[in-house]
SENUTI-432024 format. One record per residue (C-alpha): residue in one letter; x, y, z. Coordinates in steps of 0.25 Angstrom, whole numbers, padded with zeros to 4 digits, always signed. Layout:
// SENUTI-432024
AXYZ/...
This chain:
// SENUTI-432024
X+0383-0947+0294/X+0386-0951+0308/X+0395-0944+0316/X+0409-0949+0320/X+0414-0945+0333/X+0428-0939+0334/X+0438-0940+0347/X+0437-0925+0352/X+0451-0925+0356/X+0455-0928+0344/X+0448-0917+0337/X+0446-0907+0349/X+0454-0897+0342/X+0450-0899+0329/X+0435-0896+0337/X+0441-0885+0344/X+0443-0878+0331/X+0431-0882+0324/X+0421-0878+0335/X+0428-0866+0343/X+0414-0861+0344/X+0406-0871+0350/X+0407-0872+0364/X+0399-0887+0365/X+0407-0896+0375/X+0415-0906+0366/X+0410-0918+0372/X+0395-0914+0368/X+0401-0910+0354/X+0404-0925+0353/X+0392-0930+0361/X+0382-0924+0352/X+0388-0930+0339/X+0393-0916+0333/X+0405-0915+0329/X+0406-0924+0319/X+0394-0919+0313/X+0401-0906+0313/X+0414-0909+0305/X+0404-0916+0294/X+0396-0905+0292/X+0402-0902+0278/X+0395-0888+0275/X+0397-0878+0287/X+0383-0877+0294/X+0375-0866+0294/X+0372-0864+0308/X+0378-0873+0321/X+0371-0878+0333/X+0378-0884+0345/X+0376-0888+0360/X+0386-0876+0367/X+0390-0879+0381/X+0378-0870+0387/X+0370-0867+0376/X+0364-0871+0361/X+0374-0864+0352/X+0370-0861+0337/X+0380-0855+0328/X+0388-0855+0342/X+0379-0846+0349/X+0370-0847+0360/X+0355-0854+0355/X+0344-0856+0363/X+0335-0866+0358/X+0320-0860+0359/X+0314-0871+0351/X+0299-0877+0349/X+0293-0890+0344/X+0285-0891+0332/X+0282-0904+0325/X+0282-0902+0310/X+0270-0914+0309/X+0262-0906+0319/X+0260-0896+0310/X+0255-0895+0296/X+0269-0893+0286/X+0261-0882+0280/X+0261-0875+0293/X+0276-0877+0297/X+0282-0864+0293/X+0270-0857+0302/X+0273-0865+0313/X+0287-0864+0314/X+0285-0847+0312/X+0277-0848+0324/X+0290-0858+0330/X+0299-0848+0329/X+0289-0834+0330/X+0288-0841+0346/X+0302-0840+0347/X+0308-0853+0345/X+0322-0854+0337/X+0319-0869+0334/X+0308-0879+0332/X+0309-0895+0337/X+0305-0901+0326/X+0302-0915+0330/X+0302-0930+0319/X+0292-0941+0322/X+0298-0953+0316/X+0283-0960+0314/X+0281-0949+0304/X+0293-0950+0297/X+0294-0963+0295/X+0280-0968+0294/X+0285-0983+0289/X+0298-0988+0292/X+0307-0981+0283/X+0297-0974+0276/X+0300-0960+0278/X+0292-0948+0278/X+0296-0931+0279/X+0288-0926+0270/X+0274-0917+0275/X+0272-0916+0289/X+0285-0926+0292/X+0296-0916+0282/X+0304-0914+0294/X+0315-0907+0286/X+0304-0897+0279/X+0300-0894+0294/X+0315-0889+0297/X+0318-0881+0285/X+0306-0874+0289/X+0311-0872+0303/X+0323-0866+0298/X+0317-0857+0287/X+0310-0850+0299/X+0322-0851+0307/X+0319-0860+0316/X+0329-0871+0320/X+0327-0886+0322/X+0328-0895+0333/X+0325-0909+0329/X+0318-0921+0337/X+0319-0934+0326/X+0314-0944+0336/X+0314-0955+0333/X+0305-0952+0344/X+0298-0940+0348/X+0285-0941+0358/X+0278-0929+0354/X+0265-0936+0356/X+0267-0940+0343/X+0263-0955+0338/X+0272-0965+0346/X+0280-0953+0349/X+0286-0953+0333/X+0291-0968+0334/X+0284-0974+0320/X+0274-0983+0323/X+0279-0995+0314/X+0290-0998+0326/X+0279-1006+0334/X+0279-1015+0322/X+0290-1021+0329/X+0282-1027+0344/X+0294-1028+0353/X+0299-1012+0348/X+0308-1005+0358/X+0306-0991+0354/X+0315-0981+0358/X+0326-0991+0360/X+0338-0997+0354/X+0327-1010+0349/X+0334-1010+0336/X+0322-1010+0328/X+0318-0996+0332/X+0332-0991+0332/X+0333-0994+0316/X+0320-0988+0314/X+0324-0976+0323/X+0340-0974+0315/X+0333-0975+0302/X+0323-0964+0305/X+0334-0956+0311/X+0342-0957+0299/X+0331-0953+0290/X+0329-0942+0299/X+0343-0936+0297/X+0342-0940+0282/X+0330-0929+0281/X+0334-0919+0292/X+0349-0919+0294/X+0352-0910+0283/X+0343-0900+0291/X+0353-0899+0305/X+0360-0887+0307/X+0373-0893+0303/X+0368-0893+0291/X+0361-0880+0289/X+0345-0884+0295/X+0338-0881+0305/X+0341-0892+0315/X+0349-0890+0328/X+0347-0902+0336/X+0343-0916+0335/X+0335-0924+0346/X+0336-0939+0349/X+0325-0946+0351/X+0316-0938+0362/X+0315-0941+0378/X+0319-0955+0379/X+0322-0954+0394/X+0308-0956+0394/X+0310-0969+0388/X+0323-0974+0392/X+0337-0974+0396/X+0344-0981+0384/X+0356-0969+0380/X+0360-0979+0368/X+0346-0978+0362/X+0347-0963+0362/X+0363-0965+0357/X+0358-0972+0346/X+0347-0962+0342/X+0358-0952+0344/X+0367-0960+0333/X+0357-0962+0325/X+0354-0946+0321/X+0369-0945+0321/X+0369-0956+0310/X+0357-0949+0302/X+0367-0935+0301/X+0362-0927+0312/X+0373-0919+0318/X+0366-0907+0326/X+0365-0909+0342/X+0357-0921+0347/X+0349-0921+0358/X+0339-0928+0368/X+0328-0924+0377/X+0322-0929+0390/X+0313-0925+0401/X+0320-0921+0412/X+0316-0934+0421/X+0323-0941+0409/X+0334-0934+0405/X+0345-0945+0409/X+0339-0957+0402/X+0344-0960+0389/X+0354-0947+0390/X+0366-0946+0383/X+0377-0937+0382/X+0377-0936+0366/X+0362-0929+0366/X+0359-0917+0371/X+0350-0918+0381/X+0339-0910+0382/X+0326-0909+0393/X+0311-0909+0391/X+0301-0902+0401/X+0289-0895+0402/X+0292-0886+0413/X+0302-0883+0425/X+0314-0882+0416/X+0323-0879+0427/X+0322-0893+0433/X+0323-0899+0418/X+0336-0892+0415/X+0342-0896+0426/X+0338-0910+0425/X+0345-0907+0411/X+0357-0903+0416/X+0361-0915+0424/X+0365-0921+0410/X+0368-0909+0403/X+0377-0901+0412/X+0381-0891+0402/X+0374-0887+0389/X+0362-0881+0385/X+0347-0883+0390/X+0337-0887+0383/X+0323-0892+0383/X+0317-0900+0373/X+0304-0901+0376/X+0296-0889+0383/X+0282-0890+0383/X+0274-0879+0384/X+0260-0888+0384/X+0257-0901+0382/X+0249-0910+0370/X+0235-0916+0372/X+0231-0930+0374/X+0216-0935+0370/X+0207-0934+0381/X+0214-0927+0392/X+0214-0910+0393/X+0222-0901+0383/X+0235-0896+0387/X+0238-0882+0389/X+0253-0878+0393/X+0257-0867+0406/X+0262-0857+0398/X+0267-0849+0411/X+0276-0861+0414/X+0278-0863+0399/X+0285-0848+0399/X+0292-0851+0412/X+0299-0861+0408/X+0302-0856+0394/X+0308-0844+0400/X+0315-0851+0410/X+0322-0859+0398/X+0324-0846+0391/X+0332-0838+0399/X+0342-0852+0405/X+0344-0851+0390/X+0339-0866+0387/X+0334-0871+0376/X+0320-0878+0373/X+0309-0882+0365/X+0294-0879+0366/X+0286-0893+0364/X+0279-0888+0360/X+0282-0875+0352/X+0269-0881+0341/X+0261-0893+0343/X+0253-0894+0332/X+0244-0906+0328/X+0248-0922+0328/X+0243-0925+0314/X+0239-0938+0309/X+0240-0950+0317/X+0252-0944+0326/X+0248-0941+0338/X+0253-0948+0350/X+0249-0954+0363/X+0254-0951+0377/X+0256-0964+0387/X+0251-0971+0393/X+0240-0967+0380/X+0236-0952+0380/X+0233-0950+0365/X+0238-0936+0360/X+0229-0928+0352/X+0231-0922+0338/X+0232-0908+0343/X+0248-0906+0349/X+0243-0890+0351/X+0251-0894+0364/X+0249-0880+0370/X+0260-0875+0362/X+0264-0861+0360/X+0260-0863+0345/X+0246-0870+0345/X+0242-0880+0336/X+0238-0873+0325/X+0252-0864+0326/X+0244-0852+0331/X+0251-0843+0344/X+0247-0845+0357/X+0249-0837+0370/X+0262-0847+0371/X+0266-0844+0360/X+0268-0827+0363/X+0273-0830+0376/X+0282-0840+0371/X+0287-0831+0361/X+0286-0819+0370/X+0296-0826+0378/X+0306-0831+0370/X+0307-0816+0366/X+0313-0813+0379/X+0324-0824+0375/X+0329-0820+0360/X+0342-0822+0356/X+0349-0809+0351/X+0345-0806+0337/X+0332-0814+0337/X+0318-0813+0334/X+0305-0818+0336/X+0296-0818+0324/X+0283-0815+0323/X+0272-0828+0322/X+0265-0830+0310/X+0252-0827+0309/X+0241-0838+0313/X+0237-0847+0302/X+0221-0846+0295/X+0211-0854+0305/X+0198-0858+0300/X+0185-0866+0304/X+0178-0876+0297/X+0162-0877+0299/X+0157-0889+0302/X+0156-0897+0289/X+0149-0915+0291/X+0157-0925+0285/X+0149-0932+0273/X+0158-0945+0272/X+0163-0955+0281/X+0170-0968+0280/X+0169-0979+0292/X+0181-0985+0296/X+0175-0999+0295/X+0171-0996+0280/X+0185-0992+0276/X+0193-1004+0282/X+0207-1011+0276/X+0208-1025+0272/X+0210-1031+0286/X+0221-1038+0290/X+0219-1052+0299/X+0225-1058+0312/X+0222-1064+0323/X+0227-1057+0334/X+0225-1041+0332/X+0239-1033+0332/X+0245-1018+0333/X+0243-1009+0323/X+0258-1009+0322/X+0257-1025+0317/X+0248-1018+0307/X+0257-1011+0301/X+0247-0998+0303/X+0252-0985+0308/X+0240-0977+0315/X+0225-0976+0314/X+0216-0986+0318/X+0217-1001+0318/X+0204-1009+0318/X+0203-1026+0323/X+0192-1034+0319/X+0187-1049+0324/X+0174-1056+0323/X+0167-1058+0336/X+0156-1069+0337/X+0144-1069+0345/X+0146-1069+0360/X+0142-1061+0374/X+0146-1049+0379/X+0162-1048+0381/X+0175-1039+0383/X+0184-1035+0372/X+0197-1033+0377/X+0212-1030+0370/X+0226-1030+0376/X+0226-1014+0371/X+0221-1008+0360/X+0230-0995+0356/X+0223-0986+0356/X+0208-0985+0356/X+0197-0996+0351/X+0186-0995+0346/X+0177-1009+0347/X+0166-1011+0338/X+0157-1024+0335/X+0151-1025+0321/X+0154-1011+0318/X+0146-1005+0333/X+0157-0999+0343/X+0156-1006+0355/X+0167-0998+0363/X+0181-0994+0363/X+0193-0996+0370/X+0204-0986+0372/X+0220-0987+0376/X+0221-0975+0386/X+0211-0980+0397/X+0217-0994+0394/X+0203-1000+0389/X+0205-1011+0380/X+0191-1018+0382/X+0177-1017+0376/X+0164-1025+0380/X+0157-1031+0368/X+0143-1033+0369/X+0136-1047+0365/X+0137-1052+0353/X+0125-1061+0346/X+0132-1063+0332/X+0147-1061+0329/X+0152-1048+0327/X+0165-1039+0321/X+0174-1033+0332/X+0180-1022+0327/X+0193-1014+0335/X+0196-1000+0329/X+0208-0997+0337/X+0212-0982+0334/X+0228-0979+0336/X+0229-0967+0344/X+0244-0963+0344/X+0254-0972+0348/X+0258-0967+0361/X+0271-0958+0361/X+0280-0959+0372/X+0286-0968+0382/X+0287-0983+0379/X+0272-0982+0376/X+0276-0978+0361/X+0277-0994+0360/X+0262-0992+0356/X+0256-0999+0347/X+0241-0997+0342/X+0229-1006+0339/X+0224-1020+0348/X+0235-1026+0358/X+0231-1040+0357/X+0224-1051+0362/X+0208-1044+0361/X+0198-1053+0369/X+0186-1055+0370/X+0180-1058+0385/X+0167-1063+0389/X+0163-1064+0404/X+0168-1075+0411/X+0177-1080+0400/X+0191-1077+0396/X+0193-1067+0385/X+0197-1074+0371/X+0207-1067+0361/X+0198-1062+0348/X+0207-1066+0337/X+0207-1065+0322/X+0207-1050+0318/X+0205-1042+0306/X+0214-1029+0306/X+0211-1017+0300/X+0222-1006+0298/X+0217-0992+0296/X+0228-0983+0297/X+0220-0970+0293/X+0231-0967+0282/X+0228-0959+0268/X+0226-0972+0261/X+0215-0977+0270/X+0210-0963+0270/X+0210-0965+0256/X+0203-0977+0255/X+0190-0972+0262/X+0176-0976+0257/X+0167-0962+0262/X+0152-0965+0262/X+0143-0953+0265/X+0139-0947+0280/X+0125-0952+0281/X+0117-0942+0289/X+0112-0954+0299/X+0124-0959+0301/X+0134-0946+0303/X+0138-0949+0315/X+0139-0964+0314/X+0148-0968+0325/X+0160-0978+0320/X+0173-0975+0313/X+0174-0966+0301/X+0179-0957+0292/X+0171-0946+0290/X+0175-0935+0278/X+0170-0920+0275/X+0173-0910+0264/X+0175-0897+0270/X+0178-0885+0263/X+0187-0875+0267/X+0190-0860+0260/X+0201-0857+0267/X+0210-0866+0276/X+0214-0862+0288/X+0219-0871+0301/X+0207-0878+0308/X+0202-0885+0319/X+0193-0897+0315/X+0181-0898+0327/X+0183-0912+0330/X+0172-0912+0342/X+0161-0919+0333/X+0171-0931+0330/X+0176-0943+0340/X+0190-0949+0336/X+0199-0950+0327/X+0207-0942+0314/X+0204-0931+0304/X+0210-0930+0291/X+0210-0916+0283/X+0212-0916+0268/X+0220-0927+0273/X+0228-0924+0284/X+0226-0930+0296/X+0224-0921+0307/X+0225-0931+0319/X+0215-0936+0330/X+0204-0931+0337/X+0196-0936+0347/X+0182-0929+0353/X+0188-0932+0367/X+0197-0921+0366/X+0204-0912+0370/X+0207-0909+0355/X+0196-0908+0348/X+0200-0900+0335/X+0210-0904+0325/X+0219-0893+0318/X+0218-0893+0304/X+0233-0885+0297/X+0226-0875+0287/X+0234-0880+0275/X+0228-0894+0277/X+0215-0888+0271/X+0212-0882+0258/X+0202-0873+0253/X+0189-0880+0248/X+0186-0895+0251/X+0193-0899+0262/X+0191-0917+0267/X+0190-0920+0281/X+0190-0933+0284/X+0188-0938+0300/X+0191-0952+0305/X+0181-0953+0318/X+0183-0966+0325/X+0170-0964+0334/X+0160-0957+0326/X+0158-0942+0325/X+0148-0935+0333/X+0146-0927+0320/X+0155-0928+0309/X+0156-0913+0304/X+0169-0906+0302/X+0171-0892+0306/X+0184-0885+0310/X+0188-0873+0320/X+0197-0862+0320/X+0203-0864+0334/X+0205-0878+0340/X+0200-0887+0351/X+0212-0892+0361/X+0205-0895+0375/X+0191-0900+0375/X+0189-0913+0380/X+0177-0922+0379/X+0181-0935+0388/X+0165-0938+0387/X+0167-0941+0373/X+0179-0952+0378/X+0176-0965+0373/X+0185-0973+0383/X+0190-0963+0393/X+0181-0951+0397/X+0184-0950+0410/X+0194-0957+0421/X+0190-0972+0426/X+0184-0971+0437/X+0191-0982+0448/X+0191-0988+0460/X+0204-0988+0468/X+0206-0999+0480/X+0204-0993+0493/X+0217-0997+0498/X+0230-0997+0489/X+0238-1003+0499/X+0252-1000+0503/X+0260-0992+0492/X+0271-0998+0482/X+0279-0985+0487/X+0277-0972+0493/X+0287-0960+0495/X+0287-0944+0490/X+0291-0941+0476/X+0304-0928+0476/X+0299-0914+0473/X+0303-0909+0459/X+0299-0913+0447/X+0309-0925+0445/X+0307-0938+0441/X+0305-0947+0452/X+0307-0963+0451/X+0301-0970+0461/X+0306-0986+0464/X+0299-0994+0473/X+0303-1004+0484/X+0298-1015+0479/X+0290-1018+0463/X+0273-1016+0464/X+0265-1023+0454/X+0252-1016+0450/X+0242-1012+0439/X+0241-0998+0446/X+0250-0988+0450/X+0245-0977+0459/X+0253-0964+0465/X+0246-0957+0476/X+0251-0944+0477/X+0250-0940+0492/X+0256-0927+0493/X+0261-0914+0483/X+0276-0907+0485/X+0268-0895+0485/X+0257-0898+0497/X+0246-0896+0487/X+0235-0907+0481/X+0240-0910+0469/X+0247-0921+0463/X+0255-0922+0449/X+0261-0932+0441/X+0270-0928+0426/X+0273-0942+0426/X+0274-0957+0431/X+0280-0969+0426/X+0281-0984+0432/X+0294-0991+0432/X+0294-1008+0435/X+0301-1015+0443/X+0316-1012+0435/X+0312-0997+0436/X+0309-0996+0421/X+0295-0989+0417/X+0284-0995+0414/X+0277-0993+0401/X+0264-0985+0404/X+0255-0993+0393/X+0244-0997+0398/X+0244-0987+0409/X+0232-0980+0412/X+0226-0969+0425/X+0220-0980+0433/X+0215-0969+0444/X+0220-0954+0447/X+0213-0947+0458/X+0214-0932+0452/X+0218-0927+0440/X+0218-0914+0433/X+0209-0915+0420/X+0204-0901+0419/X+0213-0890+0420/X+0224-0897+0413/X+0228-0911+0411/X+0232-0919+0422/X+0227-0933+0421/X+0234-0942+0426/X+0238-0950+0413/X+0249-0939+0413/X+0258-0945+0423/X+0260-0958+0414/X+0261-0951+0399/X+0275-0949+0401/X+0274-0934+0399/X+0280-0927+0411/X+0275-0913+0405/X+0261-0916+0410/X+0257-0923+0424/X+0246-0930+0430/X+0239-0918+0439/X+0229-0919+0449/X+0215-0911+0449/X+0222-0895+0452/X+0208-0887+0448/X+0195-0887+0456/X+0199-0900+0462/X+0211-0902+0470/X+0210-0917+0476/X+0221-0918+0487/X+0231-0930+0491/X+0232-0941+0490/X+0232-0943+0471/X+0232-0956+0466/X+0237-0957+0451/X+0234-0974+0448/X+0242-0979+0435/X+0235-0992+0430/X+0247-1000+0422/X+0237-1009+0415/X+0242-1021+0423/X+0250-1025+0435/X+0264-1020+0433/X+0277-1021+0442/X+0279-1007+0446/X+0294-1004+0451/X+0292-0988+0454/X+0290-0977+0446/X+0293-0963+0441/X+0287-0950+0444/X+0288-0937+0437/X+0281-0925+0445/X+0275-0915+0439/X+0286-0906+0429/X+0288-0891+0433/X+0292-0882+0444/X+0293-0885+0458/X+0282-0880+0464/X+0272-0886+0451/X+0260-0894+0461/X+0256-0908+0462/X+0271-0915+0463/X+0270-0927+0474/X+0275-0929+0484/X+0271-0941+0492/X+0266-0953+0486/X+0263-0969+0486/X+0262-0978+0476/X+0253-0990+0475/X+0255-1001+0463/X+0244-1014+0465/X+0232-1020+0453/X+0223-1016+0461/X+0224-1001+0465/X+0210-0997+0456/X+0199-1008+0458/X+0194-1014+0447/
């Protein structure tokens, strides 16, 4: 029921009376929507939990939130308890518990919160070990989670507006929210649960301004029965965009959170602190170097918010593991990998790590009169797995649906298909030599005539074209287009998978002609296609036959245990056990084992089934006891082992601007004096605040000739002259994901190339650039590499052709 706000002058006595312990201001009383909820509580609640004038109070006593994020989905269910024991052995008092909407309501209005997505089976469990709850329902989340938690089936519409007040997606958005209240409003603290706060919807002053959208999200959890706080968090550099007074507004950082707290306070002049993201490391994207966090910062940091009193929450307290077809994508595309470890205090497999003891050696030093730390539970069984050869195997193009026909090839989306893969086929007749060439294929393709690969095209070096060789009779073109996880934040989420039409054929000295009249093949990868495959037997000759395919083994365990299958042997694709899909893998790295959760195994005959979109080197199964996160193979890269190699114009000319960027760590817009049009954007860094060689970047993003960003699709690195690839990650495709927690770093190791850097964005094509902002590097003053002078260039013709 949706609250009904009262005139406090009317009932300021009467409120007076009821609530001589709280000391909130009145006028966030009303804001936050909590007084009404308050008189309608018909049973007194066990506990109460309010937003005092300097501090949280709970029961109307000072509360400090130490709190940690843990993703009920990124861990098995079985292993819930262990990993909440381990929560709350580090020293947390409550675990962030985020929803993703696309797993919930997998169809429109088909719901789903049983298994891996019971919510509400996750809280009581919390609360049995005496955790409390904050929750994050979305609708959307990030969390380099597919499309960021928005359900795929949105893009059916073509002109969406996600994250908007486009009525479509503000139906689809209220009903979810309702249903959301249906199955865990009974567990807020009014009411006896676990939960103490609610967020609404998560950093949208990254996406926009629009305070009604936010209003409207805000009304629609009040209308689904939540009455516990509601609250918003932002960056610091967007803190003001889309504020309202009616949330409570909270700040995500990584480090320096001095600076991030007193950003906070220009909008919250009184009240408690509080961060809603720290991050003690960072998650992995496909082809680029693991991510380890600074744990001595980390701890700095920590204690610094310790002892001001604030409150926090580690993202992430657990990782775990992206199951299924859920991972995410970073922008422009970074694909994510399957292993969220993300240097966390509690590693993947919810074993301790030096994090964690110091961590918890910490927050001993903060405890709260009266409480305790227990001790962590005891490491669950590991086992290995010796290497065992798949005896079966199942080629894709054996195994294919009833097609469906159209002349022009479509989206996924307009297939009514969720994930997996998506395969196009026409009939080519004979003819020379020629380019293949699509608008954008999302996300990667492979081409194949007559059944032969003839080369592959792949979204994140913005290659959409194969050469065909000569054909002397006609000839099936076949287009498996793999669906790698729809990007996840920014207006990129807009992303929809397969061929962007038209596809042309070109032949030299002749214009390209369309190819029309498609067969469409859906293969979703679900349990019924599964199902449906027809084995044949692993011939010795042909064991490591090159093409897609499924390839199954029996492996008999005697005792399950946590494992890490040894993906080395394989090249792309899935890995289902006893029929749980474990998530991607890829011989590119840097992950190149895939957790297996103990219970998922059984003692005796155990089925393995891989999906290998290349063709294994060997297709044998075997297991370790400790996992691979950080070894990368870029020669095994079938589109991108190494940067392209360019040609930059000897002259750029005179710059679009030139000036010196503010010390601090600040968001910086730039406006020029007059529009530039260009496919490329180059910074050249000229000079450092500290004197010394480096130069950094956390992010940069463009903004047209109205000041509003540009969407970074498309976008790719066209040139960066230095780049630290070895030590840590610094490539340069950092400055345009959108994530201002990592940066694009120049080479700090061995090699330590001086002034002037150049860092060149290639848009894709000739766009009308109107200025752009900067956001340094994030952390303490005297962190190296922040510039200081600099020019900007903007022209098609910056890299020669």
């Amino acid at each position: 029921m949706r609250a009904v706000y009262l005139n406090p002058i009317v009932v300021n006595s009467f409120l007076l009376l009821l609530l001589s312990r709280c000391v909130w201001p009145l006028a966030l009383l009303f804001s936050l929507g909590m007084m009404p909820a308050a008189f309608a509580a018909a049973p007194a609640p066990a506990h109460r939990f309010e937003i005092g004038a300097n501090e949280f109070l709970l029961d109307g006593k000072p509360f400090q939130i130490r709190c940690g994020e843990l993703h009920a989905p990124r861990v098995a269910q079985e292993y819930w308890q262990h990993r909440l024991r381990m929560v709350k052995a580090m020293g947390l008092n409550i675990v962030c518990a985020y929803l993703f909407w696309n797993m919930h309501e997998p169809r429109p209005g088909e719901f789903n919160w049983s298994g891996q997505a019971d919510a509400a089976a996750f809280c009581r469990a919390a609360q049995a070990e005496g955790l409390w709850v904050i929750l994050r329902p979305g609708p959307y989340a990030c969390a380099e989670w597919e499309m960021g938690g928005l359900p795929w089936w949105l893009l059916k519409h073509d002109d969406v507006k996600l994250r908007t007040r486009d009525p479509r997606y503000l139906e689809a958005t209220k009903r979810y929210l309702k249903e959301v209240g249906r199955e865990l409003g009974p567990l807020q603290v009014t009411r006896g649960g676990p939960i103490l706060m609610v967020q609404v919807e998560n950093e949208y002053g990254f996406y926009g301004k629009d305070s009604d959208y936010m209003g409207e999200l805000r009304g629609a959890l009040l209308d689904a029965g939540f009455d516990v706080p509601l609250f918003a968090c932002n960056p610091k550099q967007h803190l003001k965009d889309g504020y309202r007074a009616d949330l409570f507004p909270v700040v995500n950082f990584g480090t320096d959170p001095e600076g991030a707290f007193k950003a906070l306070r220009e909008i919250l002049p009184t009240g408690p602190l509080m961060c809603g993201e720290f991050y003690p490391g960072w998650f992995d994207t496909w082809g680029a170097p693991h991510h380890t966090g600074n744990p001595t910062r980390y701890l700095t940091d920590l204690g610094y918010m310790l002892k001001a009193g604030a409150s926090f929450s580690i993202y992430m307290a657990h990782g775990g593991t992206t199951f299924g077809f859920f991972t995410g994508a970073d922008r422009p595309f970074k694909p994510d990998t399957s292993s969220y470890d993300y240097d966390a205090p509690i590693s993947e497999a919810g074993w301790v790590t030096p994090q964690f003891e110091q961590t918890r050696a910490l927050f001993a030093q903060h405890l709260l009169p009266g409480e305790t730390i227990p001790q962590p539970p005891p490491r669950n069984p590991v086992i290995s797995i010796a290497p065992v050869a798949a005896t079966s195997l199942a080629r894709v193009f054996c195994n294919l649906p009833a097609p469906l026909t159209e002349e022009r090839p479509r989206t996924m989306e307009a297939y009514d298909q969720d994930y997996g893969c998506i395969l196009y086929r026409t009939q080519l007749p004979p003819g020379p030599a020629a380019t293949l060439e699509a608008a954008a294929i999302h996300d990667v393709g492979q081409v194949f005539l007559d059944g032969q690969r003839i080369g592959f095209t792949d979204r994140r070096s913005r290659n959409f074209r194969v050469q065909l060789p000569e054909r002397t009779h006609p000839v099936t073109l076949d287009i498996l287009v793999e669906a790698m996880g729809r990007v996840n934040f920014g207006v990129e989420v807009h992303d929809r998978k397969g061929i962007h039409a038209p596809i042309t054929l070109a032949v030299a000295d002749q214009a390209p002609a369309e190819l029309r009249d498609w067969e469409i093949f859906r293969l979703p990868f679900d349990s019924a296609m599964l199902d449906a495959l027809r084995f044949e037997a692993v011939q010795p000759a042909g064991a490591a036959v090159g093409v897609p395919a499924f390839w199954r083994a029996t492996v008999k365990i005697e005792q399950p245990g946590d494992c890490f299958l040894d993906m080395r042997p394989w090249g792309k694709g899935f890995v289902w056990v006893n029929g749980h899909n474990l998530g991607r893998y890829w011989n590119i790295g840097p992950q190149q084992t895939m957790y297996v959760p103990g219970p998922w195994l059984k003692a005796g005959d155990n089925e393995i089934v891989v999906l290998d979109l290349l063709g294994p080197e060997q297709p044998v199964i075997a297991a370790l006891a400790k996992p691979i996160l950080d070894q990368l193979r870029p020669q095994l890269d079938f589109a991108r082992a190494k940067r392209r190699e360019v040609k930059l114009r000897t002259d750029f000319g005179p710059p679009a601007h030139a000036d010196s960027f503010a010390a601090g760590s600040n968001l910086q817009e730039v406006r020029f004096g007059a529009p530039a049009r260009g496919r490329y954007f180059c910074l050249e860094a000229l000079t450092a605040h500290d004197g010394g060689p480096l130069a950094s970047i956390a992010e940069i993003a463009l903004l047209d000739a109205n000041g509003q960003p540009l969407s970074t699709e498309g976008w790719t690195i066209g040139y960066v002259d230095s780049e630290e690839r070895e030590r840590e990650d610094g490539t340069a495709e950092n400055a345009i994901d959108g994530q201002t927690a990592n940066f694009w770093r120049t080479q700090w190791g061995e090699a330590q190339p001086g002034f002037p850097h150049r860092l060149i964005l290639d848009l894709g094509q000739s766009r009308v650039v109107g200025g752009f902002r900067y956001v340094p590097r994030q952390g303490a003053a005297d962190v190296p590499g922040r510039i200081k002078e600099y020019r900007i260039f903007v022209a098609d013709d910056l890299i020669d052709p």
